[in-house]
VEXDREN-2710 file (C-alpha; in Angstrom, 1 decimal):
% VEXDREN-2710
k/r/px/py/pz
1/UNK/-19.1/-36.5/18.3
2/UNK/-18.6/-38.7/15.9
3/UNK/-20.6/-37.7/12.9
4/UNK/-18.2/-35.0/13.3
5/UNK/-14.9/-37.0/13.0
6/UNK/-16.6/-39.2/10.1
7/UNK/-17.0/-35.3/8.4
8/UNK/-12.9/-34.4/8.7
9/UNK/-12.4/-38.1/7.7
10/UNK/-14.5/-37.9/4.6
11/UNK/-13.0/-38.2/1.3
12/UNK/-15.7/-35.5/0.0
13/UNK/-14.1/-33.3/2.5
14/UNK/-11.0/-34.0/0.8
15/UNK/-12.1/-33.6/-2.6
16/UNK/-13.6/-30.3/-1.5
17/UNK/-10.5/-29.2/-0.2
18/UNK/-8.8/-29.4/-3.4
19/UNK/-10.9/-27.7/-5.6
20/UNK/-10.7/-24.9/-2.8
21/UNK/-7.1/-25.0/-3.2
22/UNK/-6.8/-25.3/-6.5
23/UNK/-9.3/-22.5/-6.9
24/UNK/-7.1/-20.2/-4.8
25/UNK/-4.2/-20.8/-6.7
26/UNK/-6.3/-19.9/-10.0
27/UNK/-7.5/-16.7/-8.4
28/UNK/-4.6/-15.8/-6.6
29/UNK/-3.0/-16.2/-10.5
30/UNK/-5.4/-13.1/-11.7
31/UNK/-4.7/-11.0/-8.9
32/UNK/-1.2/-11.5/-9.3
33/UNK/-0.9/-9.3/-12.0
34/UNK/-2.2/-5.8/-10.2
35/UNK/-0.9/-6.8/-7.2
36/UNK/2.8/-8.5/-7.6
37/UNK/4.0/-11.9/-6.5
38/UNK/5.1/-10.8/-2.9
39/UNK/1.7/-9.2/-1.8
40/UNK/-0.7/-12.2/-3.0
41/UNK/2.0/-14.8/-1.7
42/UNK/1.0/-12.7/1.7
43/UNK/-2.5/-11.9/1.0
44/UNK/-3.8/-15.5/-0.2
45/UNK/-1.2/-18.3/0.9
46/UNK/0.1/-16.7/3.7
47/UNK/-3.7/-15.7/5.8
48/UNK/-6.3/-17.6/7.1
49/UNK/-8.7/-15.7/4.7
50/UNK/-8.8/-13.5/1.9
51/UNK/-11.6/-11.1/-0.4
52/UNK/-11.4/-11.6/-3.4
53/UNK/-10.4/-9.1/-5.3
54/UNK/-7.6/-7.6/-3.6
55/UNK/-8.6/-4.4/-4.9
56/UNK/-10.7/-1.6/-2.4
57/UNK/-12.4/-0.5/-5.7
58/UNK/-14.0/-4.0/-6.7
59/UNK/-17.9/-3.4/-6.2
60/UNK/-18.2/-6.9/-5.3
61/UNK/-15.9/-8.8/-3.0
62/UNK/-15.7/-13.0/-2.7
63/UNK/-14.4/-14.9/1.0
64/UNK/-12.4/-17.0/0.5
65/UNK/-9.9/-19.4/2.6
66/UNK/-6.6/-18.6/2.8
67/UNK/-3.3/-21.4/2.3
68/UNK/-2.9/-21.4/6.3
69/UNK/-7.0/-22.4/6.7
70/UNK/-7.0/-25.3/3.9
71/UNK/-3.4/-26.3/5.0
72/UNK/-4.4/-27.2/8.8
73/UNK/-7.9/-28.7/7.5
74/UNK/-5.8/-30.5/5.4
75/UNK/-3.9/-31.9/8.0
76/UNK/-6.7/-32.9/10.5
77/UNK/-8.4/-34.8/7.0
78/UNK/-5.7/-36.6/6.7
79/UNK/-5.0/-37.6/10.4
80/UNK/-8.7/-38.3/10.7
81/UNK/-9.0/-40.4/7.5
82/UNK/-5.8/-42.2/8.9
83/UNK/-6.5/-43.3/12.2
84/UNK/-10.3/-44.0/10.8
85/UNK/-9.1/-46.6/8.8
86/UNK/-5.9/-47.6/10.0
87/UNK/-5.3/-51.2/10.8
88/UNK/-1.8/-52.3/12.1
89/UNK/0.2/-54.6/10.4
90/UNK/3.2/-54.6/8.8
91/UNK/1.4/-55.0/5.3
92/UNK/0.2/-51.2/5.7
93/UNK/3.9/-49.7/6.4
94/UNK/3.9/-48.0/3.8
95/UNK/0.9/-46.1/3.2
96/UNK/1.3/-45.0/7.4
97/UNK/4.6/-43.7/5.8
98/UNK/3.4/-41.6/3.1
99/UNK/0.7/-40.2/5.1
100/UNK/3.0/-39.0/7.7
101/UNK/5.2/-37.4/4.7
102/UNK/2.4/-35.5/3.3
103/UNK/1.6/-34.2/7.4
104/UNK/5.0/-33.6/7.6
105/UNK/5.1/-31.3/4.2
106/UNK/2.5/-29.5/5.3
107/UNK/3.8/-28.2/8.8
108/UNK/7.0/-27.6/6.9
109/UNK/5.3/-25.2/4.7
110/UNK/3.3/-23.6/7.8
111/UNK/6.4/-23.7/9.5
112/UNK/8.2/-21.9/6.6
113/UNK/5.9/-19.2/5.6
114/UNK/5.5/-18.4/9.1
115/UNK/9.0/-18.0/10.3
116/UNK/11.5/-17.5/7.3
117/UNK/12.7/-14.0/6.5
118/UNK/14.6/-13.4/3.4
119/UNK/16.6/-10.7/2.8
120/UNK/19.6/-10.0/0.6
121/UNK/23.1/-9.7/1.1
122/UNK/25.0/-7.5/-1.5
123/UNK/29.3/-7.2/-1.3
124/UNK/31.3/-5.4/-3.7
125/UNK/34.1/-8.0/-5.5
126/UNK/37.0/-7.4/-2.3
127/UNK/34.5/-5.7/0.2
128/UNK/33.5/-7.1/3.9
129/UNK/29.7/-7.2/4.6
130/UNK/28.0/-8.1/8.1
131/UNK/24.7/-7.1/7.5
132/UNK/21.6/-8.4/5.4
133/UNK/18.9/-5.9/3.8
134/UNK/15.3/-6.7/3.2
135/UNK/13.9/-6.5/0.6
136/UNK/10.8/-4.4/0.8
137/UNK/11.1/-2.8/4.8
138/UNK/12.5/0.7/5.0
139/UNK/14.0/2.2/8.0
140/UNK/15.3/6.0/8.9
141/UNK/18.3/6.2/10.3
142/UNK/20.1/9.2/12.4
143/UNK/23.5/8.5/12.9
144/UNK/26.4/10.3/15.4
145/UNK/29.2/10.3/13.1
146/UNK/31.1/12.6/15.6
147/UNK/33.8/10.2/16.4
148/UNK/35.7/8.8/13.9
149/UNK/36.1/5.7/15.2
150/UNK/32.8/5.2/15.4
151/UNK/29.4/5.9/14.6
152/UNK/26.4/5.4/16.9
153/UNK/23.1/4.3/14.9
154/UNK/19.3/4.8/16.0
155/UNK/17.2/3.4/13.4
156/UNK/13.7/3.4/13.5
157/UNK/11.5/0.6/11.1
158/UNK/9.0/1.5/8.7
159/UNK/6.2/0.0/11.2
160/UNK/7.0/2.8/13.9
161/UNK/7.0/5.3/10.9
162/UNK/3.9/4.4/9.8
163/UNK/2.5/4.4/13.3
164/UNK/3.3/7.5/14.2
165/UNK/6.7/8.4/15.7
166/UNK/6.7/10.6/18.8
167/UNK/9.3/13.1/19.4
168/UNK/13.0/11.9/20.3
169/UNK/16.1/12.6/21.8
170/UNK/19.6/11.0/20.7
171/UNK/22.7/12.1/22.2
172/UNK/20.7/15.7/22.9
173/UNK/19.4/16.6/20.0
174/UNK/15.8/16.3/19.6
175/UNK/14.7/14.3/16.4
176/UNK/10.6/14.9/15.0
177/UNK/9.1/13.2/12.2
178/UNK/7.0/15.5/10.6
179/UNK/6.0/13.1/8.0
180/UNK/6.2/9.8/6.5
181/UNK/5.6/8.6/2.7
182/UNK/5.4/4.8/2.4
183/UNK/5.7/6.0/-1.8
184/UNK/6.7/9.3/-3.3
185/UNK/8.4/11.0/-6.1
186/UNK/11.2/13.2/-4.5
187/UNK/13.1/15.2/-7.0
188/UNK/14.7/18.7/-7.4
189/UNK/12.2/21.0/-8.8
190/UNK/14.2/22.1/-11.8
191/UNK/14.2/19.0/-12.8
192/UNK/10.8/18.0/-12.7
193/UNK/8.2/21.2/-12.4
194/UNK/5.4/19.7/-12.0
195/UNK/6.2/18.4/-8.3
196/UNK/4.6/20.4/-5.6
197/UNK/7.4/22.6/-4.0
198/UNK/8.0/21.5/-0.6
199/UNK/7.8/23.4/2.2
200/UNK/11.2/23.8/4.9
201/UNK/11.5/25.9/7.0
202/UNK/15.2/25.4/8.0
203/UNK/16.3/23.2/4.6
204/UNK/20.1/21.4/5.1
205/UNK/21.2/18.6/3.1
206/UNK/20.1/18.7/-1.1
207/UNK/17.6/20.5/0.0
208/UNK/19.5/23.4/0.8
209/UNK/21.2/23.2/-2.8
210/UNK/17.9/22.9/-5.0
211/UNK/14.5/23.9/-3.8
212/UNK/12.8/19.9/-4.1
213/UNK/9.5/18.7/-5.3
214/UNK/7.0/15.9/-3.5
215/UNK/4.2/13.7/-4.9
216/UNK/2.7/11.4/-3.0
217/UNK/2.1/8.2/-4.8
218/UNK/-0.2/4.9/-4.5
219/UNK/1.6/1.9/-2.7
220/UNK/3.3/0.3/-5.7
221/UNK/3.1/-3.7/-5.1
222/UNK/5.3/-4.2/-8.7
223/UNK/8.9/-5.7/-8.2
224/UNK/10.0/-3.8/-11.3
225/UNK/8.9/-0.9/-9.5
226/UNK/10.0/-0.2/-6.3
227/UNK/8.4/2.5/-3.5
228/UNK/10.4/5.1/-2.7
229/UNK/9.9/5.7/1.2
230/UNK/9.9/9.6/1.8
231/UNK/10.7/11.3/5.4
232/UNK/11.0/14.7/6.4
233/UNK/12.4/14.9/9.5
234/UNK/13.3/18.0/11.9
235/UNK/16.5/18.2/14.0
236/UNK/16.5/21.1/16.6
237/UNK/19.1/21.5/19.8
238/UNK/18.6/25.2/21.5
239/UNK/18.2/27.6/18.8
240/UNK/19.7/25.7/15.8
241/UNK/16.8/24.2/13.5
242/UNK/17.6/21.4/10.6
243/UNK/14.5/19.8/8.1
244/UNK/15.7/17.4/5.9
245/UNK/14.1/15.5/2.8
246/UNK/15.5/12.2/3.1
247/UNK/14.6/8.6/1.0
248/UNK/15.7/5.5/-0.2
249/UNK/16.3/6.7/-3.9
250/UNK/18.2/9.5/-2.3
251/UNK/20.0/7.2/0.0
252/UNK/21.0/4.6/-3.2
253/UNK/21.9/7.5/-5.5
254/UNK/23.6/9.4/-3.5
255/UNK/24.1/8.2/0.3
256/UNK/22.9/9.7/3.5
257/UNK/22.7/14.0/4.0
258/UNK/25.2/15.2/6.1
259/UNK/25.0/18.0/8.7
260/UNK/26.5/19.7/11.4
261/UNK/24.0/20.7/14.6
262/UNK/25.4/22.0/17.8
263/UNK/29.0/20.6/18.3
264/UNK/28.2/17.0/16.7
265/UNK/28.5/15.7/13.0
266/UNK/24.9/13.9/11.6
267/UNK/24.3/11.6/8.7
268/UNK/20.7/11.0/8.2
269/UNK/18.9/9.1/5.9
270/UNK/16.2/5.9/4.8
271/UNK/17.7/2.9/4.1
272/UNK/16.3/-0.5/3.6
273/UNK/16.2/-2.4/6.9
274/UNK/19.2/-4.0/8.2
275/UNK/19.8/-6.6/10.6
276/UNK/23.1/-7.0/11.6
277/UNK/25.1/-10.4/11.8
278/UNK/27.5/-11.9/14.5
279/UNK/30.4/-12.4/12.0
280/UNK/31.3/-10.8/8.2
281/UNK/31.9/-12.5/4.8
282/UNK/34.5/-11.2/2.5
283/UNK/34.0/-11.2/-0.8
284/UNK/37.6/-12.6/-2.6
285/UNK/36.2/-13.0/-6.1
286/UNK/32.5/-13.5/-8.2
287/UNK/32.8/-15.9/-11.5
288/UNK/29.9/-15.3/-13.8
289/UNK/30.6/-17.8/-16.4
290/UNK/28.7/-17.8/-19.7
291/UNK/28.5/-20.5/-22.5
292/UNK/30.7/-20.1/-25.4
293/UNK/29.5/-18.1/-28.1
294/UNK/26.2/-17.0/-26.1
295/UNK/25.3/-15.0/-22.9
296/UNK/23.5/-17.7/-21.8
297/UNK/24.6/-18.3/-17.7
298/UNK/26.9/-21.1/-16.6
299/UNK/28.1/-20.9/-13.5
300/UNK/27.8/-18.0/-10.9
301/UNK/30.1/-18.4/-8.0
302/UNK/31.2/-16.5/-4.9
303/UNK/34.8/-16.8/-3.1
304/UNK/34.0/-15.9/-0.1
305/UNK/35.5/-15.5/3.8
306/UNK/33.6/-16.1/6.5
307/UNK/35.1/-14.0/9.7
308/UNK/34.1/-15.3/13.5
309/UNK/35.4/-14.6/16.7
310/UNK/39.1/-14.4/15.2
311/UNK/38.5/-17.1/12.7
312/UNK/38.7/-16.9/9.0
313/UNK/37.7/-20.0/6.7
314/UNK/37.1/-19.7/3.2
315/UNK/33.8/-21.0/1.2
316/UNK/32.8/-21.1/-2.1
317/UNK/28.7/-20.5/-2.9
318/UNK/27.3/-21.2/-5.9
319/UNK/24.3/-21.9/-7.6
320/UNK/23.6/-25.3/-5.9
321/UNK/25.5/-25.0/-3.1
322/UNK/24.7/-22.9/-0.7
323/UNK/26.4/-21.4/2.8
324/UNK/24.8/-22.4/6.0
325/UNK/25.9/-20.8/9.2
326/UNK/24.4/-19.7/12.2
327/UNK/20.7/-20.6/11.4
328/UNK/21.2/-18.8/7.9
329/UNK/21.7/-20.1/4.6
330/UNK/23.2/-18.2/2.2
331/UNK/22.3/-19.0/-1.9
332/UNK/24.2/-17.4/-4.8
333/UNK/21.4/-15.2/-6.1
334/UNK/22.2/-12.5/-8.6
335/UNK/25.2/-10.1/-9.2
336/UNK/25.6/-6.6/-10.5
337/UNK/27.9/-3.6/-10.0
338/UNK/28.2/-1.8/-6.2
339/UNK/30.7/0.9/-5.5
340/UNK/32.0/0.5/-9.1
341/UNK/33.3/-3.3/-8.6
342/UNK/31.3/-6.5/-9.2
343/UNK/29.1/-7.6/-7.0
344/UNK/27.5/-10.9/-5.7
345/UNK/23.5/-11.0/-4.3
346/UNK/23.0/-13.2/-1.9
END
């Protein structure tokens, strides 16, 4: 037993733990460049282990550990070389300090990568948001817009489209996914022949309008370029048969397809995933103030309202000072145009 605790107290261990590290990071740097910054922050910092390349192609593949596997060996090296050597007095204070910093660090990242989400929050200068998006989760949504007071949403998450979704029934009407694209180009076929028609049956929605075209494409893992989740789903009650083409570019571009089946009005269409909060924010104003003479960034700054349980109270986020409420925080982090108005990112 204890040639095994001298081994996790060893300063080779240590030393051999940083080259691993730092070799990851190197490696994880390479990959980085086919495979974007979100996937190989998942693939090799995020895992226990990882091959190296990332790519299914590569004709030879390396093991190596992943950030969670040389974070906790980190951790029992440093406990173990501790309490190995550790002698109590008051003239060795400090170093029991930093030690329990550097532990501390650690289980914070763990702790971080393990159980943050991130997602952003977009409002229109004068518009009321209580919902986040993420940033790379799709979801397909069929929504009873019947009464106009209110609508009543089933959404269903990428994972469950991926899976397979069986046959379902809202408010009647029975709801098939006949297939799912994780990436695809969707366009009308005048516009770009050389899609491959597709195939409806009973087309509503822009399909109806202009015959469309569908090509299946790789999973894209660049930021600049987005995947475009593709469903076709079919809506049936009795006799009355509806396909639609529905995706996110659609959805941005244009909003969700509208149709009318049996007595009831539908919107359907894929949206990134929301998840909805217990109070809104307002967006008053957005100040994007630039240097003089230059369109170098000053300030960026939200007027905000923050509306709960009847309560209004008014905020201001900006770069370095962020909102935190309700186990979120809230950090100014971009701004661009949304329904024709300015609009915050946060």
């Amino acid at each position: 037993m204890r040639p095994i605790f001298n081994f996790f107290a060893s300063i080779r261990l240590t030393i051999g733990l940083l080259v691993a590290s730092i070799l990851l990071i190197f490696l994880a740097t390479l990959d980085q460049q086919n495979w974007g910054v979100w996937h190989v922050q998942d693939a090799y910092f995020e895992s226990w282990g990882v091959l190296y390349p990332l790519s299914a192609q590569a004709k030879l593949h390396f093991p190596l550990p992943g950030g969670f596997l040389l974070g906790t060996l980190l951790v029992v090296n440093l406990l173990t070389a501790h309490f190995r050597y550790y002698r109590p007095g008051w003239q060795r204070i400090g170093i029991s300090l930093i030690h329990a910093g550097l532990v501390l660090l650690l289980i914070g990242g763990f702790a971080i990568a393990h159980y943050q989400d991130e997602a952003a929050m977009v409002i229109p200068e004068g518009a009321s948001r209580n919902f986040t998006e993420a940033f790379r989760e799709c979801e397909l949504v069929v929504i009873d817009t019947t009464d106009a007071k209110q609508d009543r949403v089933t959404a269903f998450s990428e994972s469950m489209l991926t899976r397979g979704l069986p046959p379902q029934t809202i408010e009647g009407v029975r709801v098939e996914v006949l297939n799912f694209y994780p990436n695809a180009a969707l366009q009308p076929v005048a516009q770009n022949p050389n899609l491959r028609a597709l195939q409806l049956k009973q087309p509503v929605g822009i399909a109806q309008r202009s015959p469309l075209g569908l090509q299946p494409l790789a999973t894209s893992y660049d930021d600049n370029q987005p995947n475009n989740p593709v469903v076709i789903v079919r809506l049936s009650q009795g006799s009355e048969v509806a396909e639609i083409a529905a995706s996110l570019q659609f959805q941005e571009m244009m909003g969700g397809q509208r149709i009318t089946l049996g007595a009831k009005n539908w919107e359907i269409s894929v949206r990134r995933k929301r998840d909805y909060l217990p109070f809104s924010i307002d967006l008053r104003k957005f100040t994007h103030d630039r240097h003089p003479g230059t369109d170098i960034p000053k300030r960026f700054a939200s007027d905000i309202t923050l509306r709960e349980n009847g309560i209004a109270t008014e905020f201001t986020i900006s770069m370095n000072q962020p909102l935190r409420h309700g186990g979120l925080t809230f950090y100014q982090s971009s701004f661009g145009q949304a329904d024709g108005k300015p609009a915050t990112v946060l």
